[in-house]
N, C-alpha and C positions, 0 to 999 in steps of 0.2 A: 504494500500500500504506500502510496506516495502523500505527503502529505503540502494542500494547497490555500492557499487564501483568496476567496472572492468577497468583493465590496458588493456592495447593496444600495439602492438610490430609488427614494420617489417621492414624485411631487405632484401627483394627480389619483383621484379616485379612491381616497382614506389612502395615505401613504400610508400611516402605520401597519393598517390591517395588511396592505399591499407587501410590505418588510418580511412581515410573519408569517403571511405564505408562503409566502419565497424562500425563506429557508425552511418550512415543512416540505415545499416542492423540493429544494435540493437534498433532501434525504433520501427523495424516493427516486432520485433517477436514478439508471441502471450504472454499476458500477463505483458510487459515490457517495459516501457515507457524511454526515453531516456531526462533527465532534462538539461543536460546540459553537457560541456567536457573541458578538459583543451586546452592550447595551443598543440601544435606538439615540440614535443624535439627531437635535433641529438643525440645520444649514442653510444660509445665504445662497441663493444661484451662485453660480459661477459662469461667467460668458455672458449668457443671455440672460439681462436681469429682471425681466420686465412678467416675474413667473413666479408663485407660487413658494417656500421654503422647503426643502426637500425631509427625509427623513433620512437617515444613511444607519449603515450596520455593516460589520466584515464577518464574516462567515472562516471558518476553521473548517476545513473540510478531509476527508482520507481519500483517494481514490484510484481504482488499478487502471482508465483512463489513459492516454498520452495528456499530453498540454492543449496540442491541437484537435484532440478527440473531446477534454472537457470544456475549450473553449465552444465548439459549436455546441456542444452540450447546453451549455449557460444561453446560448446565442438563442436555440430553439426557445429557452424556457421563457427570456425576454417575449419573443413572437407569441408563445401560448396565452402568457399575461395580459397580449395586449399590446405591445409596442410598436410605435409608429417612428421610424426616422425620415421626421419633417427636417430638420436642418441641424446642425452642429449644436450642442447644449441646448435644445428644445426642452420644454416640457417634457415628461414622460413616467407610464404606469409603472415602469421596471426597466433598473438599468444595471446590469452584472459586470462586474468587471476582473477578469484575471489578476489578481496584484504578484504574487508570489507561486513559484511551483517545487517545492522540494530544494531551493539553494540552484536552478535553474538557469543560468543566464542566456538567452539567445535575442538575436535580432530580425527581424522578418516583414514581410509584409504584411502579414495577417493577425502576429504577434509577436509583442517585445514581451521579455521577462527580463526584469523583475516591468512590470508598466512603466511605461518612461517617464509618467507624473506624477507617479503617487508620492514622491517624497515632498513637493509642491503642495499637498491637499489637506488641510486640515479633516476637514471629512472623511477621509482614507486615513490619515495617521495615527489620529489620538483614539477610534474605534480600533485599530488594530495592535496598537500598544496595548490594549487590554488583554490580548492573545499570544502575541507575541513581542513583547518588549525589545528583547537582546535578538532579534533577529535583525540580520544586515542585511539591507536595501543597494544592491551592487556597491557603488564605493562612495555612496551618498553619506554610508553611518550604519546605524543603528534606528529600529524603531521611535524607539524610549524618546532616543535624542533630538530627532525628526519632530516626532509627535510636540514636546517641547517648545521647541523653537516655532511652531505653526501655532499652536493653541490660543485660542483667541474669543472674546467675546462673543463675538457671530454662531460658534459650535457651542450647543446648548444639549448636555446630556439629559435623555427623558430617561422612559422606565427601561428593565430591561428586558429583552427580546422574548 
């Protein structure tokens, strides 16, 4: 079992509830076990501002999967949820994102690991410090330290997942 991190994002149609299924859905896909998840965070858009406050959560996940096998995995699950890409940081019911895969590093067109922004994202960092603190983000650091330096007013911890 390989073990992965995916982010969680929503800002339409009861984000919260939208969170919560989302990672009950990623239990049950095939091949990928669901260990555990952060709290639920409020957030600010990022990009497009003119939307909604999101809810975010990072997910801990096992799975015997490839990288490129759980990314469309996540991808499909996005589309079952509902998802529409109208344009770059849109609105949207469900947004997954690959952050980390087992100490992983690759570049590609369809996927970068460790994500190439996640060190940038308060919303990604300080939900994932919860799970993995002392994990190293290619040569950016450390979570903990990441998370840190990002934490900001805007990232508002609610309950947990």
């Amino acid at each position: 079992m390989t073990r992965a991190y995916v982010a969680l994002g929503s800002n339409l149609e009861q984000p919260e509830q939208q969170i919560r299924a989302a990672l009950a859905a990623l239990d049950t896909l095939e091949g990928v076990r669901l260990v555990r998840a952060s709290a639920l965070y409020r957030t600010r858009p990022v990009g497009y501002l003119d939307q909604p406050d999101f809810i975010n959560a990072v997910a801990e996940v096992e799975t015997v999967l490839s990288a490129s096998d759980l990314l469309s995995a996540l991808l499909a699950l996005e589309t079952r949820f509902g998802r529409v890409r109208s344009f770059r940081n849109a609105p949207r019911v469900l947004d997954l994102d690959l952050l980390l895969y087992d100490g992983c590093e690759q570049a590609g067109p369809a996927l970068t690991l460790p994500h190439p922004r996640m060190h940038e994202r308060a919303f990604v960092m300080v939900p994932l410090a919860e799970l993995a603190p002392d994990r190293a983000v290619g040569s950016h650091g450390t979570v903990a330290a990441l998370a840190a330096t990002l934490a900001t007013p805007d990232i508002e911890r609610l309950a947990e997942a």
